[in-house]
KEVO-984933 format. One record per residue (C-alpha): residue number from 1; x, y, z. Coordinates in Angstrom, 2 decimals. Layout:
# residues N
   i    east   north      up
 NUM       X       Y       Z
...
# end
This chain:
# residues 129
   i    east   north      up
   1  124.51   83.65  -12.27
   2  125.58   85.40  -15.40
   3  124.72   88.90  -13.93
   4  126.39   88.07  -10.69
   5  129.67   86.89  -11.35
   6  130.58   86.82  -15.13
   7  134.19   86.22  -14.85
   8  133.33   82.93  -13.33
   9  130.21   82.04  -15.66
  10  131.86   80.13  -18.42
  11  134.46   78.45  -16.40
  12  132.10   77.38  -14.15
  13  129.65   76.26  -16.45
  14  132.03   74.95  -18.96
  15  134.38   73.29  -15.75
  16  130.42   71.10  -14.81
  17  129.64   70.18  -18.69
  18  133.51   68.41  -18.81
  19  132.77   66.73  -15.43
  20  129.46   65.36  -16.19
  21  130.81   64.13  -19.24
  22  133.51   62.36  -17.80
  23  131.62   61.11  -14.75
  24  128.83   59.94  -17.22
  25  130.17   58.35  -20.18
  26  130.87   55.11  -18.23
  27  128.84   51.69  -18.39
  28  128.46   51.65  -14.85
  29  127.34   55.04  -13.78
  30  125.48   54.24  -10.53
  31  129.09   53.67   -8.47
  32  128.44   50.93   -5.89
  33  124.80   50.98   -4.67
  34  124.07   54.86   -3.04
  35  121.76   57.12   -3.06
  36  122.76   59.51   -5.08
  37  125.80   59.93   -7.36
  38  128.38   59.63   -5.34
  39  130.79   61.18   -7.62
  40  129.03   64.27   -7.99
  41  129.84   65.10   -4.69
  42  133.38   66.44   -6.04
  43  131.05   68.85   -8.15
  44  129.53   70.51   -5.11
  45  132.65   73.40   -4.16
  46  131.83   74.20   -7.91
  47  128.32   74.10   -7.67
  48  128.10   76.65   -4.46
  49  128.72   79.58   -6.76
  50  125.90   79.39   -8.89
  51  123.65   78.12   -5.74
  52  124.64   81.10   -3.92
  53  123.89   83.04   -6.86
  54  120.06   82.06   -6.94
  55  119.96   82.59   -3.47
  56  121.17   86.14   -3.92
  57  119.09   86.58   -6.88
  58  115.78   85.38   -4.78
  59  116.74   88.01   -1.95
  60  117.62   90.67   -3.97
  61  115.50   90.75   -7.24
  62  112.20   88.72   -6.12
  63  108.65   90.26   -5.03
  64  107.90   89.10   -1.52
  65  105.31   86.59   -2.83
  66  107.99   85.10   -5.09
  67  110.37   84.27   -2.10
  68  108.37   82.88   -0.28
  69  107.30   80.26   -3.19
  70  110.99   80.09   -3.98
  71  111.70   79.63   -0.44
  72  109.00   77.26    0.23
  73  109.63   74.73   -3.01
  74  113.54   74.83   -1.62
  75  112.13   73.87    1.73
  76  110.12   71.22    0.35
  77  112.67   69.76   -1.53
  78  114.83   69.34    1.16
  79  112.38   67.87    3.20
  80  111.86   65.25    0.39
  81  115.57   64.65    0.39
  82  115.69   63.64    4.13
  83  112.79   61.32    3.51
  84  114.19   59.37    0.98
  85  117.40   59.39    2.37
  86  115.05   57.85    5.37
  87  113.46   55.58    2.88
  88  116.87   54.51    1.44
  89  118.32   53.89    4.57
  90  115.37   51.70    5.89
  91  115.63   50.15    2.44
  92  112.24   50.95    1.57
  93  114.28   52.63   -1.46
  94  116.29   49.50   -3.04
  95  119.93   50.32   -4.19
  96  119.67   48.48   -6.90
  97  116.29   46.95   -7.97
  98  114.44   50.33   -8.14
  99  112.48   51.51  -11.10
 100  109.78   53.65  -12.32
 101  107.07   51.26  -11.00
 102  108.71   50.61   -7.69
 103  109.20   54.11   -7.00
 104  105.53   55.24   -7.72
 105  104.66   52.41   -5.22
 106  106.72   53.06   -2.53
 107  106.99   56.84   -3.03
 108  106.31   59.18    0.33
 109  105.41   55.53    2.25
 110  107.05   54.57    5.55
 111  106.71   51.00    5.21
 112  106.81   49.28    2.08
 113  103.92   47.32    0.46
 114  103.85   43.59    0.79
 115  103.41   43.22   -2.90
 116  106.05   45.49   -3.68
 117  107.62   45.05   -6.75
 118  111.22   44.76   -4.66
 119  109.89   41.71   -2.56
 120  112.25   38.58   -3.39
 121  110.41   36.23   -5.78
 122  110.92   32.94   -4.61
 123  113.77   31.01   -5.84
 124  114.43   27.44   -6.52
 125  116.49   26.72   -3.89
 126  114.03   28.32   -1.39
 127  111.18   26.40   -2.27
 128  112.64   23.01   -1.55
 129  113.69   23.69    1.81
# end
């Protein structure tokens, strides 16, 4: 991005460090149960610059064999993002319970496993009913 536009480098970059700091530095940093960080979102106008940079960078500066790997990882990744965004709104991705473990088990799966780690344990009050 440097080489592209540096009158906007260090503002830019300087402008995201300040706003992750501030988004960050609270105790509850997931904000309500999304996927994703909602409050990020705000960082996105900012975030276009340096985007469009790589993308101009890619065209402009890459061997054709390089482009399309840079190409085809983007592609990818977006594909990955609609499928959890799928998975999260099928709630095979939990808002809240995920971790580590759950995610390795449910990760790239349509339907979740019946012995997911996510599956309610039984409660008390269920049990006597």
């Amino acid at each position: 991005m440097y080489s592209y536009i540096k009158k906007l480098f260090w503002p830019i970059f300087l402008c995201y460090l300040s706003f992750l700091y501030v988004i960050f530095c609270w105790g509850n940093w997931w904000y309500g149960g999304s996927y994703s960080c909602r409050p990020m979102i705000d960082a996105y106008s900012i975030l276009a610059f340096p985007l469009a940079c790589n993308f101009k960078f890619a065209l402009d500066k890459l061997s054709t064999l390089k482009k399309y790997i840079f190409f085809a990882v983007i592609f990818i990744l977006v594909v990955l993002n609609l499928f959890q965004t799928f998975q999260y709104s099928h709630q095979i991705i939990h808002w809240d319970r995920m971790n580590s473990k759950a995610f390795h088990q449910v990760f790239l799966s349509i339907n979740p496993p019946e012995d997911s780690v996510l599956s309610p344990s039984p409660s008390p009050e269920n049990e006597n009913r």
